[in-house]
C-alpha positions as CSV (number, residue, x, y, z in Angstrom):
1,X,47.6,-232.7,37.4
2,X,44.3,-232.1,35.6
3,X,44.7,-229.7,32.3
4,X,43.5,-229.7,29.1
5,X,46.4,-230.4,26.7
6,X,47.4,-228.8,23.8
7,X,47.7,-230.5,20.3
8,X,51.7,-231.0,19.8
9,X,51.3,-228.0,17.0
10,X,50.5,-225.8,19.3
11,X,53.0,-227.1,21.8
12,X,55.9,-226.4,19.7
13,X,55.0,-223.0,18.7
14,X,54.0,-222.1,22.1
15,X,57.1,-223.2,23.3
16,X,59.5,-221.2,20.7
17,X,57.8,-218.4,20.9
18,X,57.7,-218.4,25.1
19,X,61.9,-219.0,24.3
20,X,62.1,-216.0,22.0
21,X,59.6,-213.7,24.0
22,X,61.7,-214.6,26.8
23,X,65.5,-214.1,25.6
24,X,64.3,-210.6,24.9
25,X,62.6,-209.7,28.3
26,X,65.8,-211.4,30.2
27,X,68.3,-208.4,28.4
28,X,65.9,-205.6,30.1
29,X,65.5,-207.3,33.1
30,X,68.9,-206.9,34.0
31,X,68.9,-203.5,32.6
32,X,66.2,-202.1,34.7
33,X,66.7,-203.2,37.5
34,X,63.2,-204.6,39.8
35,X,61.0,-201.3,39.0
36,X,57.7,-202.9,40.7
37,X,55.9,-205.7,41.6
38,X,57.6,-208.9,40.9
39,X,60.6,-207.8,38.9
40,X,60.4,-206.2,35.1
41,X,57.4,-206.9,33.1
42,X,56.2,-208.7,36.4
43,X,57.8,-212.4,35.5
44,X,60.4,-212.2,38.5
45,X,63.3,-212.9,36.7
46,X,66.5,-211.2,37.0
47,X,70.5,-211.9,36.7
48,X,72.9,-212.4,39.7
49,X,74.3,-215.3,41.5
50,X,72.3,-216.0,44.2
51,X,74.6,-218.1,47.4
52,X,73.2,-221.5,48.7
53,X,73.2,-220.1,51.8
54,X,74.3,-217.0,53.9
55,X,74.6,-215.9,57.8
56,X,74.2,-212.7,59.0
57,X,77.4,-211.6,58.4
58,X,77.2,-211.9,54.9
59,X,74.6,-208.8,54.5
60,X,75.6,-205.7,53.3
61,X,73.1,-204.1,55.5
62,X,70.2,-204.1,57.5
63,X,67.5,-201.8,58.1
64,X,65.2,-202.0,61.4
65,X,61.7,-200.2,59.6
66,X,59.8,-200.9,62.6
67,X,57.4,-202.8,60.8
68,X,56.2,-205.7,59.3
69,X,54.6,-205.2,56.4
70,X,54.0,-206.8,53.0
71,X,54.4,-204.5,50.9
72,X,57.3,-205.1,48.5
73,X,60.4,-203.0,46.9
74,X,61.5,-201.1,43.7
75,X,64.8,-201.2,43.0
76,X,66.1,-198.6,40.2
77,X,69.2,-196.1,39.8
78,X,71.0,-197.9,43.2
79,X,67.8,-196.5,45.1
80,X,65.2,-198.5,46.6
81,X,61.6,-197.8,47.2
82,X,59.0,-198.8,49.7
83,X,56.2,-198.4,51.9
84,X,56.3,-198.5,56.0
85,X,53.5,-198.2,58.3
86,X,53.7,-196.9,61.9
87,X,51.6,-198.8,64.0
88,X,51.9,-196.3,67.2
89,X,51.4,-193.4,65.5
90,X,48.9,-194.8,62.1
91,X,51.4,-193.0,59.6
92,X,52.0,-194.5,56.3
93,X,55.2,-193.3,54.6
94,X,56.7,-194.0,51.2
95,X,60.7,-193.9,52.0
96,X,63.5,-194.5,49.7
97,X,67.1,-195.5,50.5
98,X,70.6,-195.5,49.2
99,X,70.8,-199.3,47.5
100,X,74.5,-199.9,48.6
101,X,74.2,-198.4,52.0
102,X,70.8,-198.6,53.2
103,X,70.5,-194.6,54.1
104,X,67.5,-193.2,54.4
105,X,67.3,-190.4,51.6
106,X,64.0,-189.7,52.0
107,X,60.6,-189.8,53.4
108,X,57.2,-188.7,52.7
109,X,54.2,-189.0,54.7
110,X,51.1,-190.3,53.2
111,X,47.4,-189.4,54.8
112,X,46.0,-192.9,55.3
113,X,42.8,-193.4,57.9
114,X,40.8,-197.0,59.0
115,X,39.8,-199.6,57.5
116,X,39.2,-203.3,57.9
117,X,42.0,-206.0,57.1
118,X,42.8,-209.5,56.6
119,X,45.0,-210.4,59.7
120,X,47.7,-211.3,56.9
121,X,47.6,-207.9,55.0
122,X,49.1,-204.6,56.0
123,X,48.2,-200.9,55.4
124,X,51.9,-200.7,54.0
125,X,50.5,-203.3,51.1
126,X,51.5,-201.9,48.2
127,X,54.7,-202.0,46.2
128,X,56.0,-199.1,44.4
129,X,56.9,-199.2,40.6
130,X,59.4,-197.1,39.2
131,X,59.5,-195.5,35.4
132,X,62.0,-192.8,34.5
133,X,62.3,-190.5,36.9
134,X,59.3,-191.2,38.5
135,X,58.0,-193.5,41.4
136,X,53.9,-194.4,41.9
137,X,52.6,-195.9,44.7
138,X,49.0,-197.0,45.4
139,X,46.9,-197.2,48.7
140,X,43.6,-197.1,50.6
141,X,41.6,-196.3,53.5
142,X,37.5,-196.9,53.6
143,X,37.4,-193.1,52.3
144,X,39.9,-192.9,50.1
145,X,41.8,-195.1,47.3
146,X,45.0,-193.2,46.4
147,X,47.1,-193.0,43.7
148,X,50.6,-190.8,43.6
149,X,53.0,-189.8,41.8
150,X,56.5,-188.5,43.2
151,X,60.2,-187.9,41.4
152,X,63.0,-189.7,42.4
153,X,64.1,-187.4,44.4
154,X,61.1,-187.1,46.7
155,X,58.6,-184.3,45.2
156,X,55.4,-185.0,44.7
157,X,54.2,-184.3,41.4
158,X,50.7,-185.6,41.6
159,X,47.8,-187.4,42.9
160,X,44.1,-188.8,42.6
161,X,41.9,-190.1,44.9
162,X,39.4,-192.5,43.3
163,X,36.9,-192.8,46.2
164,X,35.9,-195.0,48.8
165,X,37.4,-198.6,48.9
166,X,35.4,-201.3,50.8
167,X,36.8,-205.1,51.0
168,X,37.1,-207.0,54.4
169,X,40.3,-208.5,53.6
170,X,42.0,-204.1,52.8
171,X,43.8,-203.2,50.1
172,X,46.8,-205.0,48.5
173,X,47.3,-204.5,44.7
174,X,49.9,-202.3,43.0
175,X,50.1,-199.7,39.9
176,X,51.4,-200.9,36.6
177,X,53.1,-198.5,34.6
178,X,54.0,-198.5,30.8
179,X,53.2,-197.0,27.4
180,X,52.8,-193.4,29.4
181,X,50.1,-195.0,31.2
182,X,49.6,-195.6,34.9
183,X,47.2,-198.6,35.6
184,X,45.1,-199.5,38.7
185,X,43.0,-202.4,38.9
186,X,40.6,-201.1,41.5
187,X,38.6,-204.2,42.4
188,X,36.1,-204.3,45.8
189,X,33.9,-206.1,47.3
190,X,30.1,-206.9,45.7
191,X,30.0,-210.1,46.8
192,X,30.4,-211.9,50.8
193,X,29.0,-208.7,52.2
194,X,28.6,-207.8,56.0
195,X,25.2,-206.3,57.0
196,X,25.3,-202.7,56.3
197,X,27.4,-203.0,53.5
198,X,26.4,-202.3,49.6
199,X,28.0,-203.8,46.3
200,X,30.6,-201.9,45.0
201,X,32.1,-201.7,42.1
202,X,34.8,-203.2,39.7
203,X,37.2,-201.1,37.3
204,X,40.3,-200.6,35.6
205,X,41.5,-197.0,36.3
206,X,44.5,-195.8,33.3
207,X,45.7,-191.9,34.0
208,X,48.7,-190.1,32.3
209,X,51.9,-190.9,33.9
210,X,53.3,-187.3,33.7
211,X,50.5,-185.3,35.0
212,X,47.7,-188.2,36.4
213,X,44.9,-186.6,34.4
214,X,42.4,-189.1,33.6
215,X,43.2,-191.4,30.6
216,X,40.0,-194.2,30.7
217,X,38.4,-195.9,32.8
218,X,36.6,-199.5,31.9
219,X,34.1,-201.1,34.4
220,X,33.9,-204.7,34.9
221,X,31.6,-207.3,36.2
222,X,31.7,-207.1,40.5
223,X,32.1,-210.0,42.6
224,X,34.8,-210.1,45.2
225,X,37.9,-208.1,45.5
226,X,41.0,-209.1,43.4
227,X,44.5,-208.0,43.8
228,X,46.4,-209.2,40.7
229,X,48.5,-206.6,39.3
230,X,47.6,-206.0,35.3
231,X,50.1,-206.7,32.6
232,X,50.9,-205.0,29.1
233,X,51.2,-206.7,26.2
234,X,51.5,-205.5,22.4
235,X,50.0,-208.1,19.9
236,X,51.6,-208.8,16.5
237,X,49.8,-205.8,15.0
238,X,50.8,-203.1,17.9
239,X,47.6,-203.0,19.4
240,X,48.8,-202.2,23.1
241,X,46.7,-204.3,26.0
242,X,46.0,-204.2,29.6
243,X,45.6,-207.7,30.2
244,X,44.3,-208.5,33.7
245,X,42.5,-211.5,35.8
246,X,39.7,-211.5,38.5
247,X,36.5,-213.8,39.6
248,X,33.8,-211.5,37.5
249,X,35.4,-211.1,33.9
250,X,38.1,-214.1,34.3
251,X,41.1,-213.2,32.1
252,X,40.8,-210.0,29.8
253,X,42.2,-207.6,27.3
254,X,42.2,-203.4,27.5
255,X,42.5,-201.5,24.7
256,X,45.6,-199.8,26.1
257,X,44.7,-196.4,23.9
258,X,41.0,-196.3,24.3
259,X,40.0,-198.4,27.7
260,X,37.9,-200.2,25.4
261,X,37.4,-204.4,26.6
262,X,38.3,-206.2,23.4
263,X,37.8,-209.8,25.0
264,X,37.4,-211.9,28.4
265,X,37.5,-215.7,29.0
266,X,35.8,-216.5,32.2
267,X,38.2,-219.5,33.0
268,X,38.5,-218.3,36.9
269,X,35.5,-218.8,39.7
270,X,37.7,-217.6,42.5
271,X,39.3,-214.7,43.5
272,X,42.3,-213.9,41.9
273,X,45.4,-212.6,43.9
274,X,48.5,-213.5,41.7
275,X,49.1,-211.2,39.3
276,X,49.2,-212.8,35.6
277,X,52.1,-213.7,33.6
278,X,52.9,-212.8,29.9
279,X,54.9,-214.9,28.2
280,X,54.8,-214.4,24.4
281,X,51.1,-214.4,23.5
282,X,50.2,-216.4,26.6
283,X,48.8,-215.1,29.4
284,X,48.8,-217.7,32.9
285,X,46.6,-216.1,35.5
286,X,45.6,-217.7,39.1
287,X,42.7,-217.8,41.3
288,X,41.7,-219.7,44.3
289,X,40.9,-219.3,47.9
290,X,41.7,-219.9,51.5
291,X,39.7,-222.9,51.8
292,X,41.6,-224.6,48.6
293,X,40.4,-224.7,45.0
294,X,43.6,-223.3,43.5
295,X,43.8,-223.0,39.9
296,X,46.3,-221.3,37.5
297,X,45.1,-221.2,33.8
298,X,46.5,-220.6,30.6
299,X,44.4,-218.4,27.9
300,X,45.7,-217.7,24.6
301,X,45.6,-213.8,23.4
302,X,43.6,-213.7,20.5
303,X,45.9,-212.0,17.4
304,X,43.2,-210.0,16.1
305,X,39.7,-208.9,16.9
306,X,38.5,-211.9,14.3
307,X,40.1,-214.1,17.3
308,X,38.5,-215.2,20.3
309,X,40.8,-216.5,23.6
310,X,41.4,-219.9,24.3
311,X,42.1,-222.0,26.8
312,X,45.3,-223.8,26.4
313,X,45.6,-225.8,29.4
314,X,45.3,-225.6,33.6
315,X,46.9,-226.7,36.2
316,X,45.0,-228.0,39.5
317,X,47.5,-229.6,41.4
318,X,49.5,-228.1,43.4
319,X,48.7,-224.5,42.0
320,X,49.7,-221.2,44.0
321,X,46.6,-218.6,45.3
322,X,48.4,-215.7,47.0
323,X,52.1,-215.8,45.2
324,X,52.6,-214.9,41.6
325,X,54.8,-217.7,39.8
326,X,58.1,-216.5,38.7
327,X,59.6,-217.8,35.1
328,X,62.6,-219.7,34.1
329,X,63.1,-219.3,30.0
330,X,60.5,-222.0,29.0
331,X,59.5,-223.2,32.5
332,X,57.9,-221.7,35.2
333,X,58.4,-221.8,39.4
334,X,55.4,-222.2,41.2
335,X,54.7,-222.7,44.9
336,X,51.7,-223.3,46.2
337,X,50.0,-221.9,49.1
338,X,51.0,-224.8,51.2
339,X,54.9,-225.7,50.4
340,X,54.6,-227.4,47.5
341,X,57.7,-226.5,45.0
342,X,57.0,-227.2,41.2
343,X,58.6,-226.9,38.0
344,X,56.1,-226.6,35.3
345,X,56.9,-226.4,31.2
346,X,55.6,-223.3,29.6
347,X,54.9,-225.2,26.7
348,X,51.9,-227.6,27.1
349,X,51.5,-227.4,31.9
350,X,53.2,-230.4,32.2
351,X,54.8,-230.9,36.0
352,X,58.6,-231.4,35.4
353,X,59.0,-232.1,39.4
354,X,57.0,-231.5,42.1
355,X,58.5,-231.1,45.8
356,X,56.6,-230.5,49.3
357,X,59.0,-228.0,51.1
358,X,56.7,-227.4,54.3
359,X,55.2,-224.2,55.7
360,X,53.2,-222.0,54.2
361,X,53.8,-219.3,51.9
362,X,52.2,-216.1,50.9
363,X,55.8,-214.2,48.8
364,X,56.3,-215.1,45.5
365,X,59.5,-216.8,44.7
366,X,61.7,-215.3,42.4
367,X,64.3,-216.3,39.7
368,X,67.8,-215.6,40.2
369,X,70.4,-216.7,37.4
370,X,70.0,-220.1,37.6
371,X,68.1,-220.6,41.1
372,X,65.1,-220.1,42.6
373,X,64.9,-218.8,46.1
374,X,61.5,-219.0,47.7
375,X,60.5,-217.8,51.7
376,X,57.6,-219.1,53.8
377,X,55.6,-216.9,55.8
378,X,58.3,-218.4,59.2
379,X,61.1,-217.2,57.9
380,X,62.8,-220.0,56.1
381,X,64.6,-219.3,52.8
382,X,65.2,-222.4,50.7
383,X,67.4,-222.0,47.3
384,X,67.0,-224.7,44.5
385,X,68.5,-225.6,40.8
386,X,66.6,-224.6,37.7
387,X,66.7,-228.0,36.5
388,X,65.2,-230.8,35.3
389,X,65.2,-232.8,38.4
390,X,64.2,-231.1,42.1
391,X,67.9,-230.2,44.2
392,X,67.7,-228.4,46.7
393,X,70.9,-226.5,47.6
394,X,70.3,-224.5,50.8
395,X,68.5,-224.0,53.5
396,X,68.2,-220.2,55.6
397,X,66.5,-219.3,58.7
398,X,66.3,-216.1,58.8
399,X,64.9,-216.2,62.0
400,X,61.8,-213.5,61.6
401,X,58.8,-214.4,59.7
402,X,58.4,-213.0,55.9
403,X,55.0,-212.1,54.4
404,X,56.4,-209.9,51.3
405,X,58.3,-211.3,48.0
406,X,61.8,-210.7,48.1
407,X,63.0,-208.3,45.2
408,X,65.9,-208.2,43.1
409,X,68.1,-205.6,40.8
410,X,71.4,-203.9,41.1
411,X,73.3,-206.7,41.9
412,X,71.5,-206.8,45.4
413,X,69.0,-209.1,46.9
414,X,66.5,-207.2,49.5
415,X,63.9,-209.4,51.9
416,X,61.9,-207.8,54.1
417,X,62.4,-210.2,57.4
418,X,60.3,-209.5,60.9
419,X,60.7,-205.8,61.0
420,X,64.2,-205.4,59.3
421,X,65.0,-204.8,55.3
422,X,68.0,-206.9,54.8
423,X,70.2,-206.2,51.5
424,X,72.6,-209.4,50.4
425,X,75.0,-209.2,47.6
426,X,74.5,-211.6,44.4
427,X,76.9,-209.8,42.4
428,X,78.9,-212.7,43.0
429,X,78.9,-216.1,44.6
430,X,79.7,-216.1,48.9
């Protein structure tokens, strides 16, 4: 590993407040369920007790969607939320389903038309986030960059359309939603253009969650397009923050109330794909690329606007690209783009362990209790201790490959495998 170290001051703070910062986010995430991306406030934790292994009996149900996308799901108030795309007929829905049973309770079609993608991304990209009584869900086409709004239950209460979206590699971000705000990074493609092409632009999009009417809107520097989903933070004063990660402003605060950019570090040259992480004022945020170059970097939010960010250390080795790390009270999960498992302390970067599983893998892995179940793009599930030393204790082929991060939240575990939705039970132990 290669990081800048912290002195052992900052180290102990760091690591207390990560502990306290965390205790507090582990009571809501068991509360709310998995409302969007990568479980509540996007650190893909949750409660359960996630088995060492399972068959195919063992699901509760499964689900043939008659597609493989990478979209993930929402899982709040035992429904679960998603987006499907129909190859044979180019029809984009956003469906919800009965969590225990796996019935369809609704669908609604979504206009979607061409555009070009990476041979890894779908059109049904994006996962859905939940808040209230309320589900969001973002998408694309080369004319079009959509964001709606529906109920629960299925009516649509609103939706924008923010223009044209241009990147070679599609769409493939998510909303954020919090503090009556819904937030879209909507980064494209100025830079590795095809002929023809012009540079586009780079923003951060905030409307009103109830009614979608325009809130602010902040540009930023273009480059190439990211698809890390932003995260909120409130600093010690109550100053609300968008903080969010990509190759032309690196790591940066939004004035939550006012769209106004109160600071930026440019610690990332790459584009950025995994979504950062908040864990009490520090914010870890990835870049990298196909060709290698992975970094994940750790920036200190300044207090006050008499602050500036720092950098308080990076890891080089071994650091994930395309799946967001998931967190484990003072230590964080992280598998790299390659296979490689690691347990990393919050507190100064450190590697704890470091293991090569094999494969590749594009879903994040997620934290479950006291395990960590992570899936490679074939198929195969592998479930290991949240400990100090690497143990592996199972092994599942699911038999279909997996390209979307698993979610968790009502005491049920859902994976998108081949063209099925499977649902497991962790409320208890196999």
């Amino acid at each position: 590993m290669s990081m800048r170290q912290l002195s052992p001051v900052w180290a102990i703070c760091l690591a207390i407040t990560a502990t306290v910062s965390w205790a507090s986010l582990a009571g809501r995430a068991a509360a709310q369920d998995w409302p969007g991306f990568h479980g509540p406030s996007g650190l893909g934790q949750t409660s359960g007790a996630l088995p060492d292994g399972w068959t195919d009996s063992d699901y509760a149900w499964k689900l043939n969607l008659g597609s493989t996308d990478v979209g993930s799901v929402a899982i709040a108030d035992g429904r679960a939320f998603l987006l499907t795309f129909d190859e044979s007929r180019h029809s984009l829905a956003l469906v919800a389903l009965g969590l225990g049973s796996g019935k369809e309770l609704w669908r609604r079609m979504l206009p979607i038309g061409e555009y070009h993608r990476h041979k890894r991304n779908t059109y049904a990209s994006s996962t859905p986030t939940v808040d209230g009584d309320s589900v969001y869900v973002a998408y694309a086409d080369s004319d079009h960059t959509w964001l709606r709004s529906f109920s629960v239950e299925g009516q649509e209460q609103w939706a924008r359309d923010f223009g044209p979206w241009q990147s070679d590699h599609g769409f493939a971000t998510s909303p954020r939603v919090a503090g009556g705000l819904v937030v879209l990074y909507d980064s494209q493609q100025a830079e590795q253009l095809e002929p023809g092409q012009t540079p586009s632009h780079e923003r951060m999009i905030a409307v009103d969650a109830a009614t979608g009417a325009d809130k602010w809107e902040t540009e930023l520097k273009p480059t190439r397009t990211n698809y890390s989903v932003p995260a909120y933070y409130t600093t010690p004063a109550g100053t609300a923050q968008v903080i969010g990660s990509g190759t032309g402003n690196g790591v940066f605060g939004i004035d939550a109330k006012t769209g106004e950019k109160l600071w930026e570090l440019p610690v990332i040259d790459k584009r950025s794909v995994g979504s950062p992480l908040i864990i009490g004022d520090l914010a870890l945020a990835s870049c990298g690329s196909g060709g290698g170059g992975n970094v994940v970097v750790a920036v200190k939010i300044p207090a006050s606007a008499e602050e500036s960010p720092k950098e308080v250390y990076r890891i080089e080795r071994s650091a994930s690209y395309v799946p967001t790390p998931a967190v484990d009270g003072d230590h964080l999960m992280m598998v790299s783009d390659n296979g490689i498992l690691s347990r990393v302390r919050l507190s100064d970067g450190a590697t704890v362990w470091s293991n090569r599983l094999g494969g590749n893998y594009g879903a994040s892995p997620i934290v479950i209790g006291n395990k960590t179940l992570v899936i490679s793009l074939d198929g195969i599930a592998t479930i290991v201790a949240n400990a100090d030393r690497f143990e592996k204790l199972g092994e599942v082929d699911l038999g279909a490959g997996v390209g979307a991060s698993p979610a968790a939240g009502g005491g049920k575990l859902l994976v998108r495998v081949g063209e099925e939705l499977r649902c497991l039970s962790i409320e208890k132990s196999l």
